[in-house]
N, C-alpha and C positions, 0 to 999 in steps of 0.2 A: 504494500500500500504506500504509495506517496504521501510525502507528506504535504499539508493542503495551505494557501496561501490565505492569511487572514488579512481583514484590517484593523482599525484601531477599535472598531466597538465591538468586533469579535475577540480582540485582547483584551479587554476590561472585561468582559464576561468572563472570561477563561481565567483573568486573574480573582475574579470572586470565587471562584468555584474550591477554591483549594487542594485542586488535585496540582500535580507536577505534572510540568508543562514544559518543554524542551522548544524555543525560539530561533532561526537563522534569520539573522539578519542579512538582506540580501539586495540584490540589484541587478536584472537580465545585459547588463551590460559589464560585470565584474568575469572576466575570466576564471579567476579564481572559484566564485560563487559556482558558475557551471560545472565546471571539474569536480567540484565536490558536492553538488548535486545528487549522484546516483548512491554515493556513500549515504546521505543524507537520507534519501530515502530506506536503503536497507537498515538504518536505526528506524527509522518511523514505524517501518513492520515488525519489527524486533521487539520493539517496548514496546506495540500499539495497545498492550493489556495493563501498565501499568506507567504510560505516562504519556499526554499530547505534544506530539512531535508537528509544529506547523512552521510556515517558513512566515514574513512578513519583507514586501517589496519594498525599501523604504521610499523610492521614485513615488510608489503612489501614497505612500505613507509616512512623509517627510516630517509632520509635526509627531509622531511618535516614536520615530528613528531620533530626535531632539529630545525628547522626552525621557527617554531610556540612556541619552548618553551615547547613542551608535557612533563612533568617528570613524571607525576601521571596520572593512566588509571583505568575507563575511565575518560576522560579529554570532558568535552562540551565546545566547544567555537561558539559563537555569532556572526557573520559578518554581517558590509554591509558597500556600497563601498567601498570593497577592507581592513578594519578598522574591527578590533576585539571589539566588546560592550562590552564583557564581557565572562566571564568560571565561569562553577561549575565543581566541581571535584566529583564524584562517586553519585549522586542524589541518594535521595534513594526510589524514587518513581515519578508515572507520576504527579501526583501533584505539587513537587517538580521542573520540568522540566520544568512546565507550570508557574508557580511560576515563576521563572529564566527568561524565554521568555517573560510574560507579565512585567518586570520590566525594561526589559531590548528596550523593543519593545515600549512600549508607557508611 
């Protein structure tokens, strides 16, 4: 399952919810972001039972890519209740990603 692009009033519901939430910070123009795209998505179906994996575009999503502090894409940040656990900046592999989530997760 891919993981699915939100926007800012799909983030605020998901930050009420209090489940952990796994966010990329992204842009269809960041090389970077592509490439690490298809990783991305095999975490989303990984976790899809125990945590929401969504991407956010900051291009259409600029005032909460500001919000959140994004400078550097792609940008991963950590949530739950509503609280950031943590970011990696540009991973450079699923390993890496799972790295970051299990440190951050338990």
């Amino acid at each position: 399952m891919a993981a699915m692009n939100i926007n800012k009033e799909q983030f605020d519901k998901a930050m009420e919810s209090g489940k952990a939430i796994l966010v990329d910070f992204w842009a269809p123009w960041c090389s970077y972001c592509r490439r690490i795209g298809p990783a991305y998505d095999k975490v989303a179906a990984q976790y899809a039972q125990s945590l929401d994996v969504v991407k956010v575009n900051i291009d259409e999503e600029p005032v909460l890519a500001n919000l959140e502090r994004i400078e550097v894409i792609p940008t991963l940040v950590l949530y739950q209740g509503g609280k950031a656990l943590g970011s990696i900046v540009a991973p450079e592999s699923k390993a890496a990603i799972d790295a970051f989530i299990q440190e951050h997760l338990h």
